[in-house]
N, C-alpha and C positions, 0 to 999 in steps of 0.2 A: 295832474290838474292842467299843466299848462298844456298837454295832448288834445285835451276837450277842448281848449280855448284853439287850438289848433284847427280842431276839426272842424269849428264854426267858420273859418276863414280862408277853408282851402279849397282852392279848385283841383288839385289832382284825383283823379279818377273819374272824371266829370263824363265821362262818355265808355266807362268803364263795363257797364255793366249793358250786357246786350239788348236789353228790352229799350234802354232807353235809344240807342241808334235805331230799332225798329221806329220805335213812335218819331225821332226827328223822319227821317225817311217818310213814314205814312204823312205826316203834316207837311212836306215838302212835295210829296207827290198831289199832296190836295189839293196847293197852290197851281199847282203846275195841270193838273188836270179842270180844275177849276172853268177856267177865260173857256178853256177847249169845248167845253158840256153846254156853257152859256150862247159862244159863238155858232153852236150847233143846234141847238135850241130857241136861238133866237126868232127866225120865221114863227115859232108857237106861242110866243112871248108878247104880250103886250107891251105898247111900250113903257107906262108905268111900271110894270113890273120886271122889264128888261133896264131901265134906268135903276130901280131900285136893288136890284143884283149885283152890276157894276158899283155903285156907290158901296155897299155893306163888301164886298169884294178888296175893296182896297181900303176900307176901312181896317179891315182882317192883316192888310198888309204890315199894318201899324202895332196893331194889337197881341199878334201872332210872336214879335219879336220882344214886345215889351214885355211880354208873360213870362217868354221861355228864356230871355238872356238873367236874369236875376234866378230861377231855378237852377239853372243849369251850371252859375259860378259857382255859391258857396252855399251853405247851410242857413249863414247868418242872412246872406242876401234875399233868400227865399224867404226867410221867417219877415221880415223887412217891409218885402213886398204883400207879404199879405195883410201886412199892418194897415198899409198905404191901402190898400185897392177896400181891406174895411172901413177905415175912416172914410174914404169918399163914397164907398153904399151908402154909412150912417148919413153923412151931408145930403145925399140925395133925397134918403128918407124921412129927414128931419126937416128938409125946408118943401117938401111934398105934403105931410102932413100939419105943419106948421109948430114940430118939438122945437123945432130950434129957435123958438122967440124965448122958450125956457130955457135960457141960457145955462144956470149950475145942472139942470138933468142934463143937457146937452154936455157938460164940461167934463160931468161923471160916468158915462156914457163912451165918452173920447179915450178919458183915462181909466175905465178898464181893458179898452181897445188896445191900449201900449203898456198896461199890464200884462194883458194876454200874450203878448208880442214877449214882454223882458222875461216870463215862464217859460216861454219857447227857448229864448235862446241861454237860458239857466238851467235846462234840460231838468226843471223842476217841476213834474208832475202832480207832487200835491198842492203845489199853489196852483198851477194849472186848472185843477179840478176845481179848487176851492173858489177862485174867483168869480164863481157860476152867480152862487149864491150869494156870496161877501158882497158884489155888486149891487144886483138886486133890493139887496138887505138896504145899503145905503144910500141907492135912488130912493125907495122908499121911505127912511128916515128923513132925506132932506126936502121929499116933496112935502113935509109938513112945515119947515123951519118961517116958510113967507108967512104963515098963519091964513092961507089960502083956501079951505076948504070946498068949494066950488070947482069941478073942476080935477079936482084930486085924483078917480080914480082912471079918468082920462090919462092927465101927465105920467103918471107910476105906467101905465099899461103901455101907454106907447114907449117909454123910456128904455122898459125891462123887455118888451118884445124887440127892441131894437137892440139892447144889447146879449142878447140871444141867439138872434141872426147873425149879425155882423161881428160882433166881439168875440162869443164864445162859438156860432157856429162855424165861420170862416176863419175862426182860430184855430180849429184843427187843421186846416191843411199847414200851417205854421208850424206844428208842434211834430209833425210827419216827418221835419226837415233832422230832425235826432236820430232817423234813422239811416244809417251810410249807403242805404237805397233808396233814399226818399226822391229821388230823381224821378226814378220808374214810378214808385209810386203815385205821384203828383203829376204826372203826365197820364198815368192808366188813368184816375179819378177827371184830369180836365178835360182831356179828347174825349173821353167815354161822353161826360156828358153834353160836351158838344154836337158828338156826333147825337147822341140822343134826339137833340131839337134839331139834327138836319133830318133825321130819319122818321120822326114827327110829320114835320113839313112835310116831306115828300111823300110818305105814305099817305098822309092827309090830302094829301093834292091829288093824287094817284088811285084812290079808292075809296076814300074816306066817307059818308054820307050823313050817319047817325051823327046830331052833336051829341056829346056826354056831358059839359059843362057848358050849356048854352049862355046860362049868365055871369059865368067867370070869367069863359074865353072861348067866345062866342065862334074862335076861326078853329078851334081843336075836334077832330072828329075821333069817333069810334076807332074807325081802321088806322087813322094818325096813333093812336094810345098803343093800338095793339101792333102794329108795326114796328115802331119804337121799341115797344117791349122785347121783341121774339130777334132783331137785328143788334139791340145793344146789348142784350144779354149775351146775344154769338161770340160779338166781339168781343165785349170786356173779360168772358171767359176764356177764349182765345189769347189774348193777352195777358190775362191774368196767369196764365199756366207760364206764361215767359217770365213776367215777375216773381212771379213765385216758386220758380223752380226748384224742385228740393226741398220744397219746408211742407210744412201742416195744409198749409193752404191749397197745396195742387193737387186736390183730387175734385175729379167732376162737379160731384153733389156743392161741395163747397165753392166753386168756383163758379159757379150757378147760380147759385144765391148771391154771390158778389155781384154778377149784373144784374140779379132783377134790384138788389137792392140799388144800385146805381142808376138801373132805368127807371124805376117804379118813383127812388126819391128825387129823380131829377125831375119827372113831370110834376111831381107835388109840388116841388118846390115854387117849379113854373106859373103851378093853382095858385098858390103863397101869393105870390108878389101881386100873378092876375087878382085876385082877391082886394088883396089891397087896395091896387091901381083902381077897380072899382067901385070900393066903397068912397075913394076921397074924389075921385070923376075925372082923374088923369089917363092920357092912351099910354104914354112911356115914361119914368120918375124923373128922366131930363135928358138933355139933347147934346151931351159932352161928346158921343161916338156915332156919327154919322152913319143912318141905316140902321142903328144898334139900339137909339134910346140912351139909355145913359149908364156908367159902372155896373148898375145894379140891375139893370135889366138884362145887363150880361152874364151876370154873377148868378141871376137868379138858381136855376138850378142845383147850380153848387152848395145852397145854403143847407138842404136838408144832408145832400149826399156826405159833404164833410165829415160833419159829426157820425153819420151812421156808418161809413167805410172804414171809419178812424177802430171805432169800438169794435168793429167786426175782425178787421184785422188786428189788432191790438188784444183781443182776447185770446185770438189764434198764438200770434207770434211777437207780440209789445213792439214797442219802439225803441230804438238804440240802447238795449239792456247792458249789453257789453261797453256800454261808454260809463264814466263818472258822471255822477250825476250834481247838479248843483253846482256846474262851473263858476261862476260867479259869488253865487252868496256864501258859499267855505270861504272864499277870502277875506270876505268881513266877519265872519264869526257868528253867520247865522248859522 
């Protein structure tokens, strides 16, 4: 037992396993290739959108380190940090839509958020699972308690789609962290969909003409979608075959399907949030990451891909099966 509590708190082997020195290396060469692409580009560049490069540029600088130093110590820290990076989506979302003047959905909402997190690091699965629902069940109990009915299925909706997103969908990368590769893993799913939205842009910019969602995201073109598609899916297969080396997962067909699933739910996810941002009449859900919009604007992507790379691989090959499970609650007699 005390091996599992071990495991949540160690950093050795932290650079052990070789996919994950690929992706440091590719995210450093990014950096580094980065200023070089801009400075050479710049004659073509506006200068609004030459100033606007450099600022999200070194915004990245900031960002890039705060991601990867919590993955890349311990298990516990990763699980941690995704707690942290969901609650401040939920904030975002909450005071964007205006849930957060409902303080107990807001409170309940929070605290499934660091439920999800203490399942994570209890390497308990079926509470895991089950907090989907449990949650839900109990926003919706309590949005009755005010005697409020006006209103009602508003607060439930926005409450239970937030804790969806944010609680239970950006909970799986949390729960990822149980497996003694979840390094790789959590780096193949974040750069993938990174790269996803540079390879969007660029294609978009590059070729792009048809809109496809003119009134969700009126900047997203045809060739932007299908670009994205056919480049992230290269990639993420490419890499995925390093990940997954030797197991179930490394053959073509499946490895295939893990980036479109990666590319496909990273631009929905994209839709998701555009969606949103348009019905309530905001450009970005707040202006905490300069050039970036705000937590969730960054996150966006990630929401759907989470949950669906979680299942996919998890059905393949689970998550840290070889470990005890339920570090934590055996010691109280649960």
């Amino acid at each position: 037992m005390n091996g599992g509590i071990e495991y949540l708190f160690s950093f050795k082997d932290a650079f052990a396993q070789p996919a994950t020195r690929v992706f440091l290396w590719i995210i450093l060469g990014a950096f580094v290739a980065a200023p070089i692409v801009m400075l050479a580009l710049q004659g073509r560049m506006s200068e609004a959108t030459r100033r606007d490069a450099w600022v999200r540029y070194r915004t990245w600088l900031l960002i890039a380190p705060a991601f990867l130093a919590p993955v890349l110590f311990a298990p516990a820290t990763a699980i941690a940090a995704v707690a942290v990076v969901s609650i401040l989506c939920y904030r975002e979302f909450a005071r964007a839509t205006g849930l957060f003047r409902e303080r107990s959905l807001s409170a309940i909402v929070a605290a499934g958020i660091v439920l999800v997190a203490c399942a994570s690091l209890d390497h308990w699965y079926g509470l895991f699972a089950a907090l989907t629902p449990l949650t839900v069940i109990v926003i919706a109990a309590a949005a009755v308690l005010p005697d409020s009915p006006k209103g009602y299925l508003q607060r439930v909706s926005l409450a239970s789609v937030a804790f969806l997103l944010f609680g239970s969908g950006l909970g799986h990368l949390g729960y990822i962290a149980n497996d003694p590769g979840y390094r790789a893993i959590l780096l193949l799913i974040l750069v993938s969909v990174q790269l996803n939205d540079i390879f969007a842009y660029v294609c978009g910019k590059s070729f792009g003409r048809r809109k496809l969602f003119p009134h969700t995201s009126p900047g997203k073109t045809l060739g932007g979608h299908l670009g994205a598609l056919v480049l992230t899916t290269a990639f993420a297969a490419a890499m995925g075959h390093v990940v997954f080396e030797g197991t179930a997962l490394d053959r073509w067909p499946a490895l295939i399907a893990l980036g479109l699933i990666i590319s496909v739910g990273g631009q929905l996810g994209d839709l998701v949030l555009g969606s949103i941002k348009r019905d309530i009449g905001v450009k970005d859900m707040a202006a905490t990451l300069p050039g970036h919009g705000g937590f969730l604007d960054r996150m966006n992507s990630s929401l759907l891909v989470a949950p669906a790379v979680f299942h996919f691989v998890g059905y393949a090959l689970g998550y840290g099966l070889e470990r005890e499970p339920r570090v934590f609650s055996s010691l109280v007699g649960f």
